[in-house]
Z-matrix of the N, CA and C atoms (Angstrom, degrees):
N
C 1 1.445
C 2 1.535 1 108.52
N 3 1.279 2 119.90 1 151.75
C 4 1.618 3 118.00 2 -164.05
C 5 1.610 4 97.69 3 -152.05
N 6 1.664 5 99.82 4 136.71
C 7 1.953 6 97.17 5 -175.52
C 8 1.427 7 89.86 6 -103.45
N 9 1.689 8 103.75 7 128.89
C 10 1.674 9 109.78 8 159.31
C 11 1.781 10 103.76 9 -83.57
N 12 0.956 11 129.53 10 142.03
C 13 1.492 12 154.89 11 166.59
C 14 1.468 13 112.22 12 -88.20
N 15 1.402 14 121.81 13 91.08
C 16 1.545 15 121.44 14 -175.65
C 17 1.828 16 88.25 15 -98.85
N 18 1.669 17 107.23 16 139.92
C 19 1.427 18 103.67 17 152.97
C 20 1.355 19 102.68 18 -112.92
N 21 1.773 20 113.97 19 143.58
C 22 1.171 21 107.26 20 167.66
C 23 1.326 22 122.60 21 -64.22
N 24 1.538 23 115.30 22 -43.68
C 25 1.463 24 116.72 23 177.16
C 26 1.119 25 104.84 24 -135.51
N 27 1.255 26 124.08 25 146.59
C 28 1.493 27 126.15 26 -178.76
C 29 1.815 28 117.86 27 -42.52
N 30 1.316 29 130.51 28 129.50
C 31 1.023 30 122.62 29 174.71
C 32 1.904 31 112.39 30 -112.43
N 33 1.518 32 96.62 31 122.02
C 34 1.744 33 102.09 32 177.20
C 35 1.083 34 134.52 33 -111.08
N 36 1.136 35 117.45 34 105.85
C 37 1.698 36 123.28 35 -169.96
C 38 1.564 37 106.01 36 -70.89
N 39 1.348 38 85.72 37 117.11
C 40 1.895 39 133.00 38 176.35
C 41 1.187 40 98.21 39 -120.28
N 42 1.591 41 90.37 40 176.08
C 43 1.712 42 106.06 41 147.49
C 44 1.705 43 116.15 42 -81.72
N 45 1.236 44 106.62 43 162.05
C 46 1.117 45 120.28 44 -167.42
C 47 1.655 46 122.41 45 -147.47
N 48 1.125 47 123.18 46 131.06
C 49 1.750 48 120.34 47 175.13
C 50 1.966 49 101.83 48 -78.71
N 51 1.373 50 82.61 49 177.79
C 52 1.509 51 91.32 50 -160.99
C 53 1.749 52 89.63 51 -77.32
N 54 1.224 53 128.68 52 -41.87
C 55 1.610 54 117.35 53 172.30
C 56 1.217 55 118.87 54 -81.49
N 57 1.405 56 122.09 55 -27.48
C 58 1.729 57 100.78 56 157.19
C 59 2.092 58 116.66 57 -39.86
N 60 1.418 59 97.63 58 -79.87
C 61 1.177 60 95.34 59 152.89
C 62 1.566 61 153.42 60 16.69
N 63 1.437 62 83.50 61 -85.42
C 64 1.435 63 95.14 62 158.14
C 65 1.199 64 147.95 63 -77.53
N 66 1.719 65 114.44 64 -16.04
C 67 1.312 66 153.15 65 171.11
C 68 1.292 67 93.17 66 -84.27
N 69 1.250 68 169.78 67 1.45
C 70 1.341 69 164.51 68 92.30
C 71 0.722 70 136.04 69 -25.63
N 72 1.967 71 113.53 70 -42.49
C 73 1.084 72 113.99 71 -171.91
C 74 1.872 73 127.37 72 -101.11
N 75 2.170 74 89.58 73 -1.34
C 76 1.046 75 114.57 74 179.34
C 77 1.092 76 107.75 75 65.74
N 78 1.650 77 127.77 76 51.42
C 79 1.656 78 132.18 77 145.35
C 80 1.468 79 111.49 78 -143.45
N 81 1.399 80 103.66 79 160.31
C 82 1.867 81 96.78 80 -178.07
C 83 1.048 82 93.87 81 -47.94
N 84 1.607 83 99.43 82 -175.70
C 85 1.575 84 147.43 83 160.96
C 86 1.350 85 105.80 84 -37.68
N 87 1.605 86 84.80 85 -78.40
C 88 1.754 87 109.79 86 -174.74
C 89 1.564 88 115.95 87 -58.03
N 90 1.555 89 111.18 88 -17.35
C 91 1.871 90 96.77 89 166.62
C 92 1.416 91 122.57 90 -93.32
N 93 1.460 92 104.46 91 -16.22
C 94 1.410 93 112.78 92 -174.11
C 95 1.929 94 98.10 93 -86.70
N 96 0.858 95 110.34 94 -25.79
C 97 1.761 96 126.44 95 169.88
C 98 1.927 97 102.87 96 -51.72
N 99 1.415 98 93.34 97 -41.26
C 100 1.367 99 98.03 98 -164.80
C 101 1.435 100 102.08 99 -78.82
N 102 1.261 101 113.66 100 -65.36
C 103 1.436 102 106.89 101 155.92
C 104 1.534 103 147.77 102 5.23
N 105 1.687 104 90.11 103 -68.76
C 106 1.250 105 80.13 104 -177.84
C 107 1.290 106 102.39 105 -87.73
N 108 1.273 107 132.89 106 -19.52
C 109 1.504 108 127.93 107 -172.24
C 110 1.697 109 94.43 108 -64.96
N 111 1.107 110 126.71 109 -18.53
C 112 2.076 111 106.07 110 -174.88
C 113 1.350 112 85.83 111 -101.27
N 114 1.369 113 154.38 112 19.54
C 115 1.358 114 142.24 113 123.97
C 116 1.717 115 126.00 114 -44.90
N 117 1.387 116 91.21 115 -31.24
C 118 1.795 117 99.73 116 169.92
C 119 1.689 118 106.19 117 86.48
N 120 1.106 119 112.97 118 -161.79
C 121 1.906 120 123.07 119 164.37
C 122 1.418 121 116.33 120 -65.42
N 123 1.332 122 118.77 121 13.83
C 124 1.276 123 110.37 122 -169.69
C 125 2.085 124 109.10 123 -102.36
N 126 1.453 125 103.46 124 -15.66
C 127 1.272 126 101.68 125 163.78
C 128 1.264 127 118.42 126 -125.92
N 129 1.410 128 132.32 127 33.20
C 130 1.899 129 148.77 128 117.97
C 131 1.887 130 71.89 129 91.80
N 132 1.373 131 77.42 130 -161.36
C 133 1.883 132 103.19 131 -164.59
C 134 1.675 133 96.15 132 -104.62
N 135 1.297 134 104.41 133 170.75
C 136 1.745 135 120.94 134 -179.24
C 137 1.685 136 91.93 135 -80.41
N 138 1.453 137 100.81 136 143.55
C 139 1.519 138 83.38 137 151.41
C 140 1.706 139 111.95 138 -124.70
N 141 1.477 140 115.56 139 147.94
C 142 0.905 141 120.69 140 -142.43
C 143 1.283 142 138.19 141 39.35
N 144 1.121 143 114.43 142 19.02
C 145 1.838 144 131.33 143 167.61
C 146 1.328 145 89.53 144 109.41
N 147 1.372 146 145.43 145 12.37
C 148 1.523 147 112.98 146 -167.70
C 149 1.939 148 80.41 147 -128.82
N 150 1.356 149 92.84 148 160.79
C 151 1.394 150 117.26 149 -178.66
C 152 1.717 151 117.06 150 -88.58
N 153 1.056 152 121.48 151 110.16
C 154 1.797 153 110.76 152 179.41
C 155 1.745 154 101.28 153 -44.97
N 156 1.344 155 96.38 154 -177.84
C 157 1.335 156 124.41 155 -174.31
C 158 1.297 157 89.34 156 -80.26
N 159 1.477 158 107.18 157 -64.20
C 160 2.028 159 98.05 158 -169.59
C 161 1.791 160 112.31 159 -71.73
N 162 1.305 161 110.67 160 0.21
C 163 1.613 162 118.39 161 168.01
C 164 1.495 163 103.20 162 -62.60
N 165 1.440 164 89.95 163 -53.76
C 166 2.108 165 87.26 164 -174.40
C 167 0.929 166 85.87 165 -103.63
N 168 1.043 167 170.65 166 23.35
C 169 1.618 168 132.42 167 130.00
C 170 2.191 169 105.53 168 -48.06
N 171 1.096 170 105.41 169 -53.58
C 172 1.351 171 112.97 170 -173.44
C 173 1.485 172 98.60 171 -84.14
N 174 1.011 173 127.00 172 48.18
C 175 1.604 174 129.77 173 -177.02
C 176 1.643 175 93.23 174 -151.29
N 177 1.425 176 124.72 175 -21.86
C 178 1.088 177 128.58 176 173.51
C 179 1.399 178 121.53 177 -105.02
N 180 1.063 179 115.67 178 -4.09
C 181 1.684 180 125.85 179 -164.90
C 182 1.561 181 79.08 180 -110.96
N 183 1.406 182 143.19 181 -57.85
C 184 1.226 183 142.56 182 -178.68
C 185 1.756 184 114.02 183 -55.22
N 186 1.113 185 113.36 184 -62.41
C 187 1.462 186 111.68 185 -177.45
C 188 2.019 187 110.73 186 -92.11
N 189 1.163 188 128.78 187 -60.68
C 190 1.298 189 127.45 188 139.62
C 191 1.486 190 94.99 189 173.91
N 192 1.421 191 129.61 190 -134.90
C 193 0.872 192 148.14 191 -141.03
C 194 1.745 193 98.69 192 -118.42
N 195 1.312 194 119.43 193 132.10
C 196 1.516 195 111.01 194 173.94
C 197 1.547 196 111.67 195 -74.89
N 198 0.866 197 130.71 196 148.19
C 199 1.725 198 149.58 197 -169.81
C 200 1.444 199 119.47 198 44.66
N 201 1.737 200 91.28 199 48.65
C 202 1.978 201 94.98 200 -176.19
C 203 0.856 202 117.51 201 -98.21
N 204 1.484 203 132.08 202 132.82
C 205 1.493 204 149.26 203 169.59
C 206 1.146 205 128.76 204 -96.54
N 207 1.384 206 118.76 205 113.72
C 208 1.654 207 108.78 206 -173.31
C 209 1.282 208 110.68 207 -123.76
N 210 1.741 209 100.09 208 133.16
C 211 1.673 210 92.90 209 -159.15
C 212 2.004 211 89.28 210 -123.66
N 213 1.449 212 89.80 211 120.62
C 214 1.905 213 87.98 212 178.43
C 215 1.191 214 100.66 213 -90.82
N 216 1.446 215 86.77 214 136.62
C 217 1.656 216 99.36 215 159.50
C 218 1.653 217 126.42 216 -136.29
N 219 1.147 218 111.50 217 173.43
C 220 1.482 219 112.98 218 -159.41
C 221 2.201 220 108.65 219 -91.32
């Protein structure tokens, strides 16, 4: 069995605010808030509200990819 990976639209790791973000990732504020808080100290605070590059990189490796589709097949 093998997973194809469709993106709907290309996704590019930038920085990012906590509602960009979330508007990507298609959940509130407040769940993607939650999120990263059960990540723990391991992906630090925003600074100035926006997320580093290596913030979401490990914000994407943890939750996955915004607009991913995985279609199994045999």
């Amino acid at each position: 069995m093998t997973k194809a990976i469709v993106l709907e639209k290309p996704f590019v790791i930038k920085p990012y605010s906590n509602k960009e973000l979330s508007g990507l990732m298609n959940v509130s504020v407040h769940v993607l808030t939650t999120w990263i808080k059960s990540m723990g100290k391991e992906i630090g605070k925003p600074i100035a509200g926006v997320y580093s590059i290596n913030q979401v990189k490990l914000i994407v490796e943890t939750f996955g990819i915004p607009g991913q589709i995985v279609n199994e097949t045999m």
